[in-house]
N, C-alpha and C positions, 0 to 999 in steps of 0.2 A: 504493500500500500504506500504511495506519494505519505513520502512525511511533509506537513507545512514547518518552517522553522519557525512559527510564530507560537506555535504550540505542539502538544503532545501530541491530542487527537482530535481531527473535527470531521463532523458528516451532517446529513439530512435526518433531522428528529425519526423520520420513518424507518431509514436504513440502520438507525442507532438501535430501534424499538425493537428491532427482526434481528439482531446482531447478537450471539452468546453472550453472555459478559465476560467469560473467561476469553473470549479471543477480543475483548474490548480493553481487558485488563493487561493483557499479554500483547497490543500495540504502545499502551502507555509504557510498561516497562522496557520493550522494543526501542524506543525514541527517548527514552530520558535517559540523559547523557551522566553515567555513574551509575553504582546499584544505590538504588532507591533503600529508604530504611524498611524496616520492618512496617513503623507504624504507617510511614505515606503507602505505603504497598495496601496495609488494611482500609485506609480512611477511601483508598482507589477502588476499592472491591465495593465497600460500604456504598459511595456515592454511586455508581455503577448500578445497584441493585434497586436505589431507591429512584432515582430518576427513570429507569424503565418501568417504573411501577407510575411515577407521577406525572408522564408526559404521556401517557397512553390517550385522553382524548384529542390531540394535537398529530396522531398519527400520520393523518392525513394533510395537515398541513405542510408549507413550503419550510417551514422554521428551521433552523441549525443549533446547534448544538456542538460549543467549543469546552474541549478538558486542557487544562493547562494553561490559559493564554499567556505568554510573555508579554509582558510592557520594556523590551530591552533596555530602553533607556533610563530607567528606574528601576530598574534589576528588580522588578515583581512579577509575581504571575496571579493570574485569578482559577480558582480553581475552578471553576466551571463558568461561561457564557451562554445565556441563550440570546438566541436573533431570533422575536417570534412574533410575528402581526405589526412589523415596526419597530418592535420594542428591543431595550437592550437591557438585556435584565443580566445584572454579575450577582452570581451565587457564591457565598461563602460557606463552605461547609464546617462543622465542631461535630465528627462523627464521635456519640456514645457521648455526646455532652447534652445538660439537661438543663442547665441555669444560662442566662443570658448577660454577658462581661461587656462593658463599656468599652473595653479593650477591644473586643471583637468585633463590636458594631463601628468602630472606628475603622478600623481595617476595612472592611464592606465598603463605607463610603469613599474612604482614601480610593479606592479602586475606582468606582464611576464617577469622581473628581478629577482621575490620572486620565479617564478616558476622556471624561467633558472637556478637560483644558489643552490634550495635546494627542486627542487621535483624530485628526482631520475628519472622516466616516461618521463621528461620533457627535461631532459640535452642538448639531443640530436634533440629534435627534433626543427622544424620551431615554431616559436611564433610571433602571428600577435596582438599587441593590438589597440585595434580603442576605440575611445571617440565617444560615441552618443550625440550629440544636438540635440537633435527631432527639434526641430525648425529650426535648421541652414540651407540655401540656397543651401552651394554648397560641395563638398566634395571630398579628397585629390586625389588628381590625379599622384602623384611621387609614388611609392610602389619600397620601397629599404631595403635591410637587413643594419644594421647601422654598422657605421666600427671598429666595435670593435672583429669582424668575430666570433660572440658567439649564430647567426641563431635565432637575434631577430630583428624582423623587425622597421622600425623608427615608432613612433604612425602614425596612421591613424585616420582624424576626420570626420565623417559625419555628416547630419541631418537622420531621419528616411527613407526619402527617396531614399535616398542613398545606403539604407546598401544592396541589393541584388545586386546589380551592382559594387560596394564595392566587396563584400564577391566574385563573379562571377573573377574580375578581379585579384585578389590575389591569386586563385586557377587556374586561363591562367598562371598565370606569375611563379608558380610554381606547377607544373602536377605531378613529381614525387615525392611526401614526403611519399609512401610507407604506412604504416597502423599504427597505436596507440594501445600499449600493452591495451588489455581488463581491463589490474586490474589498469589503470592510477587513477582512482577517487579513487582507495585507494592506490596511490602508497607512497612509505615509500618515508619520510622528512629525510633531512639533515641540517638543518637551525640552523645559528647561529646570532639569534638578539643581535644587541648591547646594551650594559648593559643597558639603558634607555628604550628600546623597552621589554625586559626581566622584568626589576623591574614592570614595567608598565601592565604586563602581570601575573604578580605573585601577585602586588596589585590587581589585580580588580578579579581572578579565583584563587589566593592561591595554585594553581598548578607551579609545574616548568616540569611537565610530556611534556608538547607541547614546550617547550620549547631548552629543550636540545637535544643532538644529540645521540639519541638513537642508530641509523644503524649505529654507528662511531664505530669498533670495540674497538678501545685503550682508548676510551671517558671513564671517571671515576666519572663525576661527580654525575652520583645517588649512586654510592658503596661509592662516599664521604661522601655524605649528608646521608644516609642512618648508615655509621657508626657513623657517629657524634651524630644521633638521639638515635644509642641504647646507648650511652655512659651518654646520658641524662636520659634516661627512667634507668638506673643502677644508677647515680647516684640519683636520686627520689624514687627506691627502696629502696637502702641503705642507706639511708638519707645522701650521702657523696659531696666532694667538689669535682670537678674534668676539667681538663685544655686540651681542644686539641690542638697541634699545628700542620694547615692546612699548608703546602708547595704548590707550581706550580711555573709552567714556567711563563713568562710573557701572559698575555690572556686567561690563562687556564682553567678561571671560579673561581678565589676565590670568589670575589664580590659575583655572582650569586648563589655561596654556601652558602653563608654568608646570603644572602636576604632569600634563599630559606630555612634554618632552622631557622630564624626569623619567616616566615611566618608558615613554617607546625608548631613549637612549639607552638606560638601562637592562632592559629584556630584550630589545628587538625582535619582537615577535614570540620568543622564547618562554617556556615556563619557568627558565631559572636566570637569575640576574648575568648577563655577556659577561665573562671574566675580563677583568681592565677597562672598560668600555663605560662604566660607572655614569649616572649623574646626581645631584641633589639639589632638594628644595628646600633653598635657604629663607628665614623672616624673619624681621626684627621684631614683629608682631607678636608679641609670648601668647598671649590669648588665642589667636586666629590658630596659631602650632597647637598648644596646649589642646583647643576643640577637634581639631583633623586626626591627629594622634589617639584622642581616646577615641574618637568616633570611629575611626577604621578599627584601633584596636579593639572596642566591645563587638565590633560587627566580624570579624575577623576569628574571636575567640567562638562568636555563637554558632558561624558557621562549618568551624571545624570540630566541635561537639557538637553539633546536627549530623558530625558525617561519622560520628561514633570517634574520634578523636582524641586522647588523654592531652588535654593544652590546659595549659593556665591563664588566667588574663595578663599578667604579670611576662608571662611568653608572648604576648601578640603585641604586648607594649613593647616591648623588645626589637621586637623585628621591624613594626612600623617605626620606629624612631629612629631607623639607619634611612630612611627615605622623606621623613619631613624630619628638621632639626631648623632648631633656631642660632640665629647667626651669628649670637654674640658666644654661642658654643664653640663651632666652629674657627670665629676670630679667634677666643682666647687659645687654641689648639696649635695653631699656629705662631702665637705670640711665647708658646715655651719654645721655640727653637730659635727664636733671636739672641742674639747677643743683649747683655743687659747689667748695663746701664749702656744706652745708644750714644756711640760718640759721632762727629761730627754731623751730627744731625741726618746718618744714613744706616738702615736696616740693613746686616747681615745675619748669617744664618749662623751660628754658633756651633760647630761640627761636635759637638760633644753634648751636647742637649737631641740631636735630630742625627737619623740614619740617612746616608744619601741613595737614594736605587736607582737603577740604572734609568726607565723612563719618566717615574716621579721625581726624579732627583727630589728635592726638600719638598716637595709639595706634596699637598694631599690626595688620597688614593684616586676621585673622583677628576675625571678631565673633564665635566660640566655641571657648571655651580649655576642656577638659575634662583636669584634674587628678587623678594617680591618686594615691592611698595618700596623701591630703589631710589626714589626721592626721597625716602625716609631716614639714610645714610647719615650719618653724624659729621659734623662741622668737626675740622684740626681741634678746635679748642677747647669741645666737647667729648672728646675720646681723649686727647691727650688729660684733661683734668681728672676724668675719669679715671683712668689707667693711674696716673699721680697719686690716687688716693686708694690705689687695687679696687677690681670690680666685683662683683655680684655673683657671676656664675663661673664655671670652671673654677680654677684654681688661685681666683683672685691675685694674680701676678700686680706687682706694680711696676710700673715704666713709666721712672720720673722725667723722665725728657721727650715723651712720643715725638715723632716727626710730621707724622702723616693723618690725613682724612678720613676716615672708617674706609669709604669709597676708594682710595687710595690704597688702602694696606689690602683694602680684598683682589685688588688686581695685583697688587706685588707677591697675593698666596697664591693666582693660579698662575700667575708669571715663572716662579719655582719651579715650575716641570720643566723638565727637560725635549719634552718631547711635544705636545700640544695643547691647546686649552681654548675653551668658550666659556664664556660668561654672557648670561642671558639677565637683561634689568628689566624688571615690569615696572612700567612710570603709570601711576597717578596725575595724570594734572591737577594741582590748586589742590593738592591732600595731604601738606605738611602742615602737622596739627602740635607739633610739639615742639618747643624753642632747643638749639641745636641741630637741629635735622636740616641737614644742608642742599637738599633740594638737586637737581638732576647738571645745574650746573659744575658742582663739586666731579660729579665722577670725569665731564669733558676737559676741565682742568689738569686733572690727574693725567687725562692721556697726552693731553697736548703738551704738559708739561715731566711728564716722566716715562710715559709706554708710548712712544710717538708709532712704534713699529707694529704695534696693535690695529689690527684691523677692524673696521666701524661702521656696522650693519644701523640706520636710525631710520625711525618712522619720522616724514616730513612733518608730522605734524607735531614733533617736540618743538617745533619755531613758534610755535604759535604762545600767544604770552602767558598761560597759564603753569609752561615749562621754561625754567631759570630766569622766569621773567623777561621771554621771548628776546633771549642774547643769545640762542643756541649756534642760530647763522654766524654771528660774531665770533664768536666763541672755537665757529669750528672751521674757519674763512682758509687756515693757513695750514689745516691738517688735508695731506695728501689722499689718507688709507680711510676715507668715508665715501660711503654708499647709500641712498637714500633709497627706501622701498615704500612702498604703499604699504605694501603684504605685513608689513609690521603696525598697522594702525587695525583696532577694532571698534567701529563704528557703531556696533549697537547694539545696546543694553538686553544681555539673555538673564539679567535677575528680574526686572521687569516685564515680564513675558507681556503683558496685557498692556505696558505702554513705554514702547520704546524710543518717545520724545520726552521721558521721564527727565535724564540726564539732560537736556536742551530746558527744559520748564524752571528747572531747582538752579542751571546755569545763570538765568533768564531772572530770577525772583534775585537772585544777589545780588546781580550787576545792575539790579536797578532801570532795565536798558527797552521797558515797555513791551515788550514781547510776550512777558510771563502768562497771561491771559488768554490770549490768541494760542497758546502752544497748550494751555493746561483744557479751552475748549476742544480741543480735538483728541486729547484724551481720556477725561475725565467722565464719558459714558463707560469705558473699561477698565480705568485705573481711578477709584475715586479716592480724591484729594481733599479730606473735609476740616471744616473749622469749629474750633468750640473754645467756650471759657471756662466749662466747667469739667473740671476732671472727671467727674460720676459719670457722664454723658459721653466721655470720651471712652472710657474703661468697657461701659457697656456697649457702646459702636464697637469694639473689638470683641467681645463676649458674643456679641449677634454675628460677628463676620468668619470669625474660624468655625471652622468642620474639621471633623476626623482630627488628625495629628498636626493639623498645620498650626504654625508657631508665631504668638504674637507677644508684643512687650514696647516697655514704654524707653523712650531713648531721654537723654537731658546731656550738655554739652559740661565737661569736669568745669568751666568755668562756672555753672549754677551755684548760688545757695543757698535760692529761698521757695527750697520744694517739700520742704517737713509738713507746711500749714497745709498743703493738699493731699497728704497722707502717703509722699513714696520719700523712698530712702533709695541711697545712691551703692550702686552693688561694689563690694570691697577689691578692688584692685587685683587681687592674687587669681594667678590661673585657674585654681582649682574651683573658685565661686562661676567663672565663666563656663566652664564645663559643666557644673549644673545648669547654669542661666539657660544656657543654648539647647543643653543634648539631656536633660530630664523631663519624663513628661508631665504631664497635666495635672497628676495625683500629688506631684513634689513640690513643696511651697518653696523650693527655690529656684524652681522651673520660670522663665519668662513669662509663661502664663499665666499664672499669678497676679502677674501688674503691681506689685509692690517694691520688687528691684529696679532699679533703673539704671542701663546700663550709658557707658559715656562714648566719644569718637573713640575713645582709644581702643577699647573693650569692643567695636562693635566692626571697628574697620578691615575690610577684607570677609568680613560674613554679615548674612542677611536674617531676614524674617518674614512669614508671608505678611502681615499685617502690624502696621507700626504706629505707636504716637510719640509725635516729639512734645515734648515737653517744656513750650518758650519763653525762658526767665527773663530777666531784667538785666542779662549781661550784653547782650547785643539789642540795640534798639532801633525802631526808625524815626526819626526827627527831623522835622523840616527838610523830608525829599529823601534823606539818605541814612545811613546806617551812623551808630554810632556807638562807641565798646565803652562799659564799665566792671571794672573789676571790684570786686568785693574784698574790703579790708575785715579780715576780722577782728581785731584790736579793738576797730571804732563802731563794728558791728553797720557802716554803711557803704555804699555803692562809690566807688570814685570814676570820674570820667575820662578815659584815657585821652592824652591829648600826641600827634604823632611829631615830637618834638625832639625826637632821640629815633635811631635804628632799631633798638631793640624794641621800641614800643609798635614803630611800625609793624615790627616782625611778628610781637604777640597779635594783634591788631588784625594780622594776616591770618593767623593761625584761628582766631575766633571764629574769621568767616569761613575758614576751610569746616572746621568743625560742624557747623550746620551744614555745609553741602556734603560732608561723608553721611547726616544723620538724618537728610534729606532724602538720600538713596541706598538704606536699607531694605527698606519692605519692596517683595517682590507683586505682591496683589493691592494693593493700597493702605493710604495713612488717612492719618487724624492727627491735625496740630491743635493743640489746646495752648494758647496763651493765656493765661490767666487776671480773672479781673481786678487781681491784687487785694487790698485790702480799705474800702472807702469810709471806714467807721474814723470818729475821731472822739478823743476824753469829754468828761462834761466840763476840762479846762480848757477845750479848745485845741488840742494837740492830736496830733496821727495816733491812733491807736497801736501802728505801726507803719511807723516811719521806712522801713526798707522793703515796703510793698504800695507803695502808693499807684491808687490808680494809673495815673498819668505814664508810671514807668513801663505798662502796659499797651495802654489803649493804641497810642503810635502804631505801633505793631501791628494791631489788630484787627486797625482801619486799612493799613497796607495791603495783610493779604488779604481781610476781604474786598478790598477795590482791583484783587489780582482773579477775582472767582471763583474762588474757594465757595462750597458752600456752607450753609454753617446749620448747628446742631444744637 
């Protein structure tokens, strides 16, 4: 029998009806790739038995009947499909289960959510999902589409017995859904899984093929990834050094490029990592590593105790942390084989600290280091203070005299080999959120003025001013070994599947520049963008917008600090509070769901959430036309207004506005900005009841974005 790769097994309800089970059961284990467990072998026999028992009046109908479906690009399968009068009804089976788990009924939905948003076949039409208890007594009796008006119906639970009287009464209450394109079980994906669900998909099949959004005509990230690859395979040719610099909008897939030539350099195709051929994913980002690491690793552990397996979690920690590491690990790694105390102000390798090999010479095992949020790189003055006073992780070395620019010393680590090396930079535009971070002109300094023989792969649109402050051209006027590609620019936004003018709107609201309106109307029937002043209202627009497991929470910029009176607290800096935040579910009060942590830019940058609220204090305001930054004294317990009279103030100044445009494009399905109405009471002395909440330091704000569209709640 034709196996379809979409699934196990599928046919016509009639030809299923007239079909043994044992030779129905014996094509699923046929086509499923590995032996199947004990228990999927039973729940397969199970489902088998009871479906020919409950599709018997439908004999005759045209209806189909899919076991297994894959959703490749989100590494799920649904256990059963039917296509039946129009209808797309996903069945989740709990064979020999009798009670009904919130858990499970999540699952159900998740699935005709995965269809509605990203299987082209599907968009349009009715989707019914039911949860099987075989055991369960009694079974749902409400049959209503949910009100989000997207012709998904609310889960449906039965037991076995149920499901003909079920399946009978959803096709009464709905007669007209018309027919189902024939080529639906192959029909083309549009899906864009959130970085966690991607890394987790690319760690366990090394593919990003299922992955991306192939049908997306303007989608660029395989002509990304694909040039970055030959840029490696040339330099491994030509035994050279060589540097790309990756641009995007906000959401546009750097990460996931970043992951995704980690992984093909590494494997090539292979089930075991290419000996010497090595690459890694390096971040400055502890939080964004801290999330991807345990997220592959608990996915990683479960899967290999599903496969009967003796692993420990503590083992799959292990193995994923030789492929995402954070970069000030790495740095200090290389900082034991310097000489130290550095004289004349130049890095050597100290032969007696470091072993030299023949093609790493001093360098690290890996010949490709791919750097995320590479604007993020620290300034001379900020590594070398640091280092001055020994750092944080590794081995807290100190090096009272550093030389060099973070950016700087990472190209003198892969410059060490003897034999080749790339370096891949994912740039952010306008996402330098923290003072120090030297921004993407620092690394073209470095070459121009020490690796001149480095070869220099840039997306043209680092010129543009949101990169080193559009001095790149300048910058780079007199360097020979540059190349400019398109193929390195990613235009648009796969976190925002539902609106990919998102990064153009949140650009458009900063600069002040009259657009924001006109851009947030053309998305704002699929991406809605709402306003509120009151937090209650906001909390509960998020309570009414997730389904299933999708993940929402409230954002606030680290410069806030007057968010106690509205009931949230700001979630505590250390990695391990972020790995709850993002990857506990719904049941764990330190889950984001919740709405009582509030995560900052730092904490949030480089990962998403389907549904967001920012939370907008009184440290950035709008006054008379334009924006204006106050930072918060605590000593005097008030707001001071930054005046830009000094570079460093600039610089904070800079970073405050960056900070709302990273927390602007978080959520992948829409937000909710709540500025809040402050505090309008005053004593019976005539005095603010509280002085660092006054209306006024609000309202600015409020009138802004609602004169940009927003609507409000």
């Amino acid at each position: 029998m034709y196996k379809n790769p979409r699934c196990l097994y599928e046919s016509n309800i009639s030809s299923f009806l007239t079909k043994e089970k044992e030779a129905v059961f014996g094509l699923l284990c046929d086509h499923y790739h590995g032996d199947a467990l004990t228990t999927t072998r039973e729940a397969w026999i199970g489902e088998i038995e009871i479906l020919q028992r409950s599709l018997l009046p439908w004999k005759e109908s045209d209806g189909h009947i899919i076991f297994e479906y894959d959703i490749p690009r989100l590494g799920k399968r649904i256990d059963v499909v039917l296509l039946l009068k129009g209808i797309i009804f996903c069945l989740e089976f709990k064979v020999g289960e009798k009670d009904i788990h919130e858990a499970d009924v999540d699952q159900v939905l998740d699935y005709a959510l995965d269809l509605k948003n990203f299987h082209k076949y599907s968009q349009d039409r009715l989707i019914v999902p039911i949860l099987i208890a075989t055991k369960h007594r009694t079974r749902s009796s409400l049959i209503r589409e949910s009100i989000y008006d997207d012709r998904v119906v609310n889960p449906l639970m039965t037991g076995e017995e149920g499901i003909t009287d079920l399946l009978a009464e959803v096709l009464d209450k709905f007669p007209d859904e018309g027919v189902i394109d024939r080529n639906w079980i192959i029909s083309p994906y549009a899906p864009t899984p959130t970085i966690i669900e991607a890394a987790r998909t690319l760690y366990e099949s090394h593919s990003v093929e299922d992955i991306t959004r192939h049908e997306a005509d303007d989608v660029s990230t395989d002509k990304t990834i694909a040039y970055i690859l030959e840029v490696i395979h040339k330099s491994r040719e030509n035994g050279e050094k060589s540097i790309c610099f990756v641009t995007g909008v906000p959401g546009a897939g750097k990460t996931l490029v970043g992951l995704d030539v980690a992984v093909k350099q590494t494997y090539q195709g292979s089930d075991k990592p290419v000996e010497d051929e090595g690459a890694v994913y390096l971040s400055g980002n502890g939080p964004l590593v801290a999330v991807l690491n345990e997220a592959l690793a608990r996915d990683n552990y479960a899967k290999c105790r599903g496969r009967g397996e003796n692993k420990k979690l503590t083992d799959s920690r292990r193995e994923v942390g030789k492929f995402i590491q954070i970069i000030h690990r790495y740095r200090d790694n290389m900082l034991a084989k310097i000489k130290n105390p550095v004289e004349n102000g130049i890095l050597e390798i100290d032969p007696e600290k470091a072993v030299k090999q023949q093609y790493t010479g001093y360098g690290e095992v890996e010949h490709v280091a791919i750097f995320d949020e590479a604007q993020r790189s620290w300034t001379h003055k900020r590594l070398a203070d640091y280092l001055k006073r020994g750092g944080t992780y590794g081995n807290k070395l100190k090096v009272p005299n550093f030389p060099m620019s973070e950016a700087a010393f990472l190209i003198w680590s892969l410059d060490q080999r003897e034999d080749w090396a790339t370096i891949i930079c994912l740039v952010g535009g306008g996402q330098e959120i923290n003072t120090g971070e030297a921004g993407i002109a620092e690394w073209i300094r470095a070459l121009n003025d020490t690796f001149p023989y480095w070869k220099v792969y840039i997306s043209p649109q680092l010129t543009e001013p949101e990169y080193a402050e559009g001095k790149v051209n300048e910058l780079l006027k007199d360097n020979q070994n540059v190349t400019y590609s398109e193929s390195l620019h990613l235009g648009v936004s796969l976190r925002s599947y539902r609106a990919e003018k998102l990064s153009a709107f949140v650009h458009s609201l900063l600069a002040v520049d009259g657009d924001a309106a006109g851009i947030l109307a053309q998305i704002k029937d699929k991406y809605p963008v709402m306003l509120t002043r009151d937090m209650e209202k906001a909390r509960r627009w998020l309570h009414e917008k997730v389904r299933g497991t999708e993940k929402t929470g409230v954002l606030i910029t680290k410069e806030s600090a007057r968010y106690k009176p509205l009931g949230i607290h700001v979630l505590q800096s250390d990695d391990e509070n972020a790995v709850h935040w993002f990857l506990d579910d719904k049941t764990d009060t330190r889950s984001s769901n919740y709405l009582e942590d509030a995560a900052t830019e730092i904490q949030v940058q480089g990962l998403e959430l389907d549904y967001t609220c920012l939370l907008w204090d009184a440290d950035m305001r709008f006054e008379n036309g334009q924006w204006q930054y106050y930072s918060w004294n605590r000593q005097k317990s008030e707001w001071t207004k930054l005046v830009p009279n000094t570079e460093s103030k600039q610089e904070k100044m800079r970073y405050m506005l960056n900070a709302y445009r990273v927390l602007l494009t978080r959520a992948r399905a829409g937000m909710i900005i709540c500025v809040p109405e402050g505090n309008p009471h005053k004593t019976i002395s005539g005095f603010w009841e509280d002085s660092t909440r006054k209306p006024e330091y609000y309202d600015g704000t409020y009138r802004y974005l609602k004169s940009q569209g927003l609507d409000e709640i």
